[in-house]
N, C-alpha and C positions, 0 to 999 in steps of 0.2 A: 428579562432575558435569561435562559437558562446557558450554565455554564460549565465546561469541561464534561459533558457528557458522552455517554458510552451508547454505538448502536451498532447493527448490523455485524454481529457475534463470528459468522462461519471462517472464519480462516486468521486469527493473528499468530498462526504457527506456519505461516506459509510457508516460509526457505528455513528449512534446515541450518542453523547457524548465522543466521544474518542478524547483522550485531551494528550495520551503519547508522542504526538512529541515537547510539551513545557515541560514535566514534567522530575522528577528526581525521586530520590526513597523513597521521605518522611519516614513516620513512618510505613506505610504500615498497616496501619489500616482502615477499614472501619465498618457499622456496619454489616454488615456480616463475618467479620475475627477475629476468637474468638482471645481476647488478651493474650499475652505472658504469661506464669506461672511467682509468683514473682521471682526475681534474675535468670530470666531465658537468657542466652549467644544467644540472638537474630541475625540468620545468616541470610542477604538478598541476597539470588540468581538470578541474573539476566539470563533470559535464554529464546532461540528464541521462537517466537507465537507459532510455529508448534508444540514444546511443551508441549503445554497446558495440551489437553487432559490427557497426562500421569502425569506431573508434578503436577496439581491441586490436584489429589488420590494422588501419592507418596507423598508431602509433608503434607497434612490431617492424612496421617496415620502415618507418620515419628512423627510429632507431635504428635500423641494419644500414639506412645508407650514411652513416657516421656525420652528417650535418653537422657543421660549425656555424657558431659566431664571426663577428667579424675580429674578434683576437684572436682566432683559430682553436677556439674551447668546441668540442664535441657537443653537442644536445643532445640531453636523454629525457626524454618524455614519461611522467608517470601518472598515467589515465585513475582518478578517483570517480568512480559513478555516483551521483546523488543527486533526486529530485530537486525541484529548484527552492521548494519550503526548506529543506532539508542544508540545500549547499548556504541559504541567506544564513540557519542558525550556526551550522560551521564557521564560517565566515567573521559573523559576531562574536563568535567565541575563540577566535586567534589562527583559524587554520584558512587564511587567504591563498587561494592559486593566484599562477602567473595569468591562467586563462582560465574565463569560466566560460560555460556553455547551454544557461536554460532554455526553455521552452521557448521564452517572451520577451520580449524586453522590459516588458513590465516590472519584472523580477529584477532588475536592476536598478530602478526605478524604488520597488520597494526596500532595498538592500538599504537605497541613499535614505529612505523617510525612515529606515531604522538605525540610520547613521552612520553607516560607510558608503561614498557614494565614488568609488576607488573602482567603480567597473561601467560607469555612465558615459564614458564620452569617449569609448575605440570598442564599436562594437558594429561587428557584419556577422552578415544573415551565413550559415556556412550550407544550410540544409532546411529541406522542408516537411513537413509531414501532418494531414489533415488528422485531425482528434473524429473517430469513428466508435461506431456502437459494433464491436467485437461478437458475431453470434457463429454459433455452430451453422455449416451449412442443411443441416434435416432443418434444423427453424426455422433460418432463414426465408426457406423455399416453403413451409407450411404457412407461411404469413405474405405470400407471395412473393418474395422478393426473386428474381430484382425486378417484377415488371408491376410490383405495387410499391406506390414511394409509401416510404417509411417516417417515423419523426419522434423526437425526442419525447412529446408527451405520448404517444403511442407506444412505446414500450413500456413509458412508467406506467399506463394502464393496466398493460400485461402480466408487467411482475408487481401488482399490488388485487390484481381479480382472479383470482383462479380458475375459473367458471369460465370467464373469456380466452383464457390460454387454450382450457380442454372443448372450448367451441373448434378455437384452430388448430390443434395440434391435435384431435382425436382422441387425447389419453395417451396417446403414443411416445409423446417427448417427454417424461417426468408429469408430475404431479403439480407444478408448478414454472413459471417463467422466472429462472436466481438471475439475478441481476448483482453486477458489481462496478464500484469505481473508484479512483482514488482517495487516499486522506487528504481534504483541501489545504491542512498548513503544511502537509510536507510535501506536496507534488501539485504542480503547473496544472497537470490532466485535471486533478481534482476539483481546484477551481473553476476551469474551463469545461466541466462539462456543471456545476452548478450556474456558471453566466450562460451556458446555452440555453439551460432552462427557462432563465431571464429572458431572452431575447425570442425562445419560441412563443412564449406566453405573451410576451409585447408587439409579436409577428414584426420584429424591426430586425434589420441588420448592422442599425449603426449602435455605434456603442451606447449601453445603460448608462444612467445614471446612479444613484445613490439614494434617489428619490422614486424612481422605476422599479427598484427590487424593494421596495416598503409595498408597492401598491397588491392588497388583496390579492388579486390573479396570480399574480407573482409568486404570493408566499404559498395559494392554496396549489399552483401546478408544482413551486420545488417542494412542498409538504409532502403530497401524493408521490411522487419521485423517488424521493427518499423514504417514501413509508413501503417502499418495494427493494428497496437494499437490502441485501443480507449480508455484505460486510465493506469493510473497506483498506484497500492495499494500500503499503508504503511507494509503492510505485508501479508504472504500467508495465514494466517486464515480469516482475513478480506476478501483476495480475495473469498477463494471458500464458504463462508457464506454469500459473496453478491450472487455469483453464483448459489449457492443453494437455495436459498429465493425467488431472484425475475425472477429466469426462464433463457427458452433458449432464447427470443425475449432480453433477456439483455445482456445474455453472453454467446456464443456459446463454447467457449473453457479459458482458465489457463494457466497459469505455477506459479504450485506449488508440493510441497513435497507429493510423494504416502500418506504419514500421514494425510494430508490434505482430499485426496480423502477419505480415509474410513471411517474420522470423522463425514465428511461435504455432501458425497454425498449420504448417502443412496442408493446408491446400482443403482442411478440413472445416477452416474457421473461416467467416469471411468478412470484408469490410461492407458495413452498414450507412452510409451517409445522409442523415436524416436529411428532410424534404426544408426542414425548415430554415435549415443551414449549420453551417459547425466553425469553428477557429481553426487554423492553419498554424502550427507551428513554425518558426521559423528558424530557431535555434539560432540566434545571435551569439558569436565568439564575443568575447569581453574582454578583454585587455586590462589587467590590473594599472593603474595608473600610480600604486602606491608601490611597488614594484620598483627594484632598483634596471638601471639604463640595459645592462646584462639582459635581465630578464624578461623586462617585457621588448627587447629585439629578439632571444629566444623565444618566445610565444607567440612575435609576430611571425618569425619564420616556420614557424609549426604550422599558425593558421593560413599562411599564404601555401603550403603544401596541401591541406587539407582542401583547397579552393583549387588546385592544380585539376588539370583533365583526371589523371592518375587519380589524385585524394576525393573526386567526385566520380569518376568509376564507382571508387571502391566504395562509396554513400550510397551507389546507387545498389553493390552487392550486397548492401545491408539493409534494404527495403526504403530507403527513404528517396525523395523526390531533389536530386540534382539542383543548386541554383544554378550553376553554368551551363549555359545555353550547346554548349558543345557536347554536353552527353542526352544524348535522347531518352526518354521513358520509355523503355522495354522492358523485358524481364528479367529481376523478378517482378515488375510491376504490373501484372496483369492479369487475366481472369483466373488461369491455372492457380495463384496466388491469392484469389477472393477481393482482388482491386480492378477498380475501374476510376484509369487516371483521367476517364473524361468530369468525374466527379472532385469535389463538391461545386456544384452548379451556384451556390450561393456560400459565401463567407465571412464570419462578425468581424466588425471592427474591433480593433486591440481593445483591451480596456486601460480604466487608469485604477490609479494607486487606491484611491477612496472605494471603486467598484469592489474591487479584489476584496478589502477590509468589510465593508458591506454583506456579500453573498457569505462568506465566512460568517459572518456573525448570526444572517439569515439561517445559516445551515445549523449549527448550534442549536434554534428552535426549532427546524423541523423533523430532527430525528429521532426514532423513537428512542425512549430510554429502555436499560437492559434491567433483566430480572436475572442475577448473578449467583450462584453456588461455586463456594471457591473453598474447596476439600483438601487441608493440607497435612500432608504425613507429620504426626506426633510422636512416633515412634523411637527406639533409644537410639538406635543407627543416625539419628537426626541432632546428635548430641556436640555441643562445639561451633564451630565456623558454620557449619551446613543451617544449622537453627536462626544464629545472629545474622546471615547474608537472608537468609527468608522472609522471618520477622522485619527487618530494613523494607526488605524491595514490596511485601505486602503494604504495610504502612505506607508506605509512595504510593503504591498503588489507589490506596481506599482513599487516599487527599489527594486525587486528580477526580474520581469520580464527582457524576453529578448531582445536583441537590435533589433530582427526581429520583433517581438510580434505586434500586429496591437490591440487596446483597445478604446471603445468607453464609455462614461460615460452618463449616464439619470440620472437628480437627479429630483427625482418627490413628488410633494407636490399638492399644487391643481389644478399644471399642469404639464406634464413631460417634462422637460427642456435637452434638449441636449446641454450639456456645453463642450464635447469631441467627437469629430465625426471621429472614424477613425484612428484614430493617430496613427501612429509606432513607438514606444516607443521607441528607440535607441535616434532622435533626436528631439523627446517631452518629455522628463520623466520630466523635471522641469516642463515645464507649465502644464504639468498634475498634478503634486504634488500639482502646485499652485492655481490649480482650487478644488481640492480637501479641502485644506486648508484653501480654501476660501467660504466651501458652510456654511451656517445656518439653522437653525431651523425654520421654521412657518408656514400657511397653512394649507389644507386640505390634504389626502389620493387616490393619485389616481395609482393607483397599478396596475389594468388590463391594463389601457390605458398603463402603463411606460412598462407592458411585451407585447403586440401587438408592437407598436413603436420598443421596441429592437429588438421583432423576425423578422419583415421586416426589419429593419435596417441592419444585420445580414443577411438576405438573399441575402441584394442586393449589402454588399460589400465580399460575400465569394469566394475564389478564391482555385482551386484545390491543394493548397501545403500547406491550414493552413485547421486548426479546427475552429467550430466554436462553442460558449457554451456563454449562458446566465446567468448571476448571479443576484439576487434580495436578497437584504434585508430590510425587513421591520420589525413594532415592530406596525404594529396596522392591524386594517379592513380597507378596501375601503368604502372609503367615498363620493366621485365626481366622480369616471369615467364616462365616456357619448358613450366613442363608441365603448368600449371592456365591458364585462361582464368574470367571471373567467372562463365561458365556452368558450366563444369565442377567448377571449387570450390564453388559450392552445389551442384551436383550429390552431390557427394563425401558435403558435409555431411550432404543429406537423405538420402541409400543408408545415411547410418553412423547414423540415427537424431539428431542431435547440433545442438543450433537454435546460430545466429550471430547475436551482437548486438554492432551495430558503435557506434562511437564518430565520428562525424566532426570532427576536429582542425581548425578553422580555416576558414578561405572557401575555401581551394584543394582542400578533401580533395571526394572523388567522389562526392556526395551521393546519383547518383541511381544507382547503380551498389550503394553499401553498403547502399543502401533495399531494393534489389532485394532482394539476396542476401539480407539479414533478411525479408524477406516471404516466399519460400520455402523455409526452414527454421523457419518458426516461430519467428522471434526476433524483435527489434526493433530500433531506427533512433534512435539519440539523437542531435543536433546541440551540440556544444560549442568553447568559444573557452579561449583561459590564463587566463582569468575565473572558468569556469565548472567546469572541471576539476575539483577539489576537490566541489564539492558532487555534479555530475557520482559521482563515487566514491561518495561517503557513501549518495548513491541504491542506487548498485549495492550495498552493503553492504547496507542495508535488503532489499531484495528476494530478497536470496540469507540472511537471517534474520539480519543482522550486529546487535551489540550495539549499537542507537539507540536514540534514545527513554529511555522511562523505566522504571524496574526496583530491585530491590535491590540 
């Protein structure tokens, strides 16, 4: 089985600053989060991206109407979002809420087989929301939708044949059908649309087995599925906010939760419900059990507000489907919004613990592996702290990738030096580490030239069964180049097919220059300091399908 492997390259700079796959649940203050009343019983809820939209109002207003305990202590509520892969390793690692909030119940389920089992036995459903295929409406309607039913293998057809897309879309939609969906150890979605795979390919609706996701058909519809990914998000609001933002030439289609859709698409994106059937979120509230008497009465009373007519109104202002029978499904739930709550007509059974562990591992082999150029500034401005936090978070980097993974290194100063040419990392990772560990500071800046260089470099070792994706990070302006300019270095890029996502090292790196360039290749634009570096990494490991999150 192959392991910790990188695929589907286009986006791990997605959000500007998001930094929650290193962090925990601090104090939960910022300067926008009014602070706690004094002696007020401060309860932190951790609970999935999707959400947001409701949970940001419910707990704004849970707080304004000064709710007490029964010793007359005030509750202040402090909303933590984090996928449910993401809130298990929190969790593990010392940052337990009084309430949690995943997808599934599952994920509580897998918390206990990971060894805290402190959120299994007080848990209600507070909201719902079906797991949908996220498309622009022009696609939608070029694939017939809605009066052609649709289905999960039927997309992955689409974004894996090109030929078949511009049968249906003319030429007219992009060159291609991008397809995207979550990382499966740090988000619920991510799993849950690899077990739909499962369950289309078995045409079942009751839950897989562990012996179901071995069998051939299985692995060759999630193979093909996944050989049409081109990237994968930390979570579903991230996804359909990149979706929404930078267009159809970015991202033709999702998977993520209808919530998602009526948030994030304006009325332009719409829910998709394959034919074959999808999982139903149901957001079970959880109840810390480890939790002293205080607290989880605090967090009961939170969650009995959030079950109130009021706290399900306002779930349902937030795209999601009401459990209480007293608030009707209207809008925003409806076509002007790209839902149709007569949908989904069919629904999977939960899974279990072993499933989950399963399709994860399943996924692991069926992505393709990445063919990597990773351009880093050598330059003397790179001198001190900025060099020793690089060399660190690279090093991490290159020991997550996987033993297929093919990685090229440029380290460019006031010439772009190719110190790794190619290598596949299974039986290179030391001398990579040791070339890493071994570069310095001095010199000049020459940055166009190091991205020309990679994006050929890159073009002329890509072979059909990897990705291929260039990384740069610098912390200053070009100084020397002589035979690229930043127009003609993305030029290069975009002729070789090959996207750029830059890194900017510091307040002096060329912010709007490396934006550029990522915006015409189809890559993205991260902003980072020697602070941020590190997690900075761990992102990009996530996105390119690095071993995060949670797993066996």
């Amino acid at each position: 089985m192959k392991e910790n492997r990188y695929s589907g390259i286009f986006a791990f700079f997605l959000m500007v600053g998001l930094t929650t796959l290193a962090c925990g649940f601090g104090n939960g203050a910022d300067d926008a989060t009014p602070a706690p009343p004094r002696n007020a019983e401060v309860v932190q809820v951790a609970a999935n991206t999707s959400l947001e939209p409701w949970l940001d109002t419910a707990v704004s207003q849970f707080n304004a109407s000064e709710t007490k305990t029964s010793d007359g202590k005030p509750i202040f509520v402090q909303l933590r979002p984090a996928d449910a892969g993401q809130s298990v390793t929190d969790i593990l690692g010392g940052a337990a809420p009084a309430l949690w909030i995943p997808d599934e119940p599952v994920w509580a389920n897998i918390l206990a087989d990971q060894g805290n089992s402190s959120f299994q036995n007080n848990c209600v459903s507070v909201a719902q929301s079906p797991l949908v295929i996220g498309m622009w409406r022009d696609v939608a309607e070029a694939l017939g939708w809605p009066g052609l039913p649709l289905g999960w293998l039927d997309v992955g057809s689409l974004a894996t044949d090109d030929a078949l897309w511009n049968y249906y879309s003319g030429g007219e939609l992009g060159d291609a059908f991008r397809l995207s969906h979550t990382h499966p150890g740090l988000s619920g979605s991510g799993v849950s649309t690899l077990l739909s795979l499962v369950q289309a390919a078995q045409t079942t609706t009751e839950a897989v087995t562990e012996a179901d996701i071995q069998r051939p058909i299985v692995k060759a519809s999630v193979g093909a599925f996944e050989g049409g990914v081109t990237w994968f998000s930390p979570n579903t609001r991230a996804l359909s906010s990149a979706m929404s933002s930078r267009g159809l030439n970015y991202l033709s289609g999702g998977v993520m939760y209808e919530s998602d859709v009526v948030n994030d698409g304006n009325g332009q994106i719409v829910a998709v419900y394959p034919f074959e059937g999808t999982f139903m979120a149901t957001h079970p509230a959880c109840i810390n059990s480890a939790a002293n008497a205080v607290q989880q009465e605090a967090a009961q009373v939170f969650r009995d507000y959030l079950l109130s007519e009021a706290g399900q109104q306002l779930a349902l202002a937030g795209g999601l489907r009401p459990v209480s029978t007293a608030v009707p499904l209207t809008s925003p739930l409806d076509e002007a919004h790209g839902v149709d709550v007569s949908q989904p007509t069919a629904v999977f059974a939960p899974p279990s613990v072993a499933s989950v562990y399963a399709v994860q591992e399943l996924w692991q082999e069926a992505r393709k592996d990445v063919n990597l150029a990773l351009l880093l500034d050598t330059s003397g401005s790179m001198r001190g702290a900025k060099m020793d936090n690089m060399r660190a978070a690279a090093i991490q980097f290159v020991e997550q990738m996987g033993e297929d993974d093919y990685l090229s290194i440029i380290a460019f100063s006031t010439e772009p030096d190719l110190i790794i040419n190619h290598a596949q990392v299974g039986p290179n990772r030391q001398k990579i580490i040791n070339a890493i560990a071994s570069l310095n500071a001095s010199g000049d800046t020459t940055l166009f030239d190091a991205i020309g260089d990679g994006a050929i470099l890159l073009h002329g070792t890509s072979q059909p069964q990897t990705t291929n994706a260039l990384v740069v990070l610098s912390d200053g302006q070009d100084t020397r180049s002589y035979r690229y300019n930043a127009n003609s270095s993305a030029g290069v890029a975009q002729a070789n097919n090959v996207p750029v996502f830059t890194i900017a090292y510091g307040s002096d790196a060329d912010d709007n220059t490396l934006r550029a360039i990522t915006d015409r290749t189809n890559g993205n634009f991260f902003k980072g300091d020697e602070a941020s570096i590190a997690a900075i990494y761990e992102e990009i490991s996530a996105a390119f399908g690095g071993s995060v999150g949670v797993g066996r």
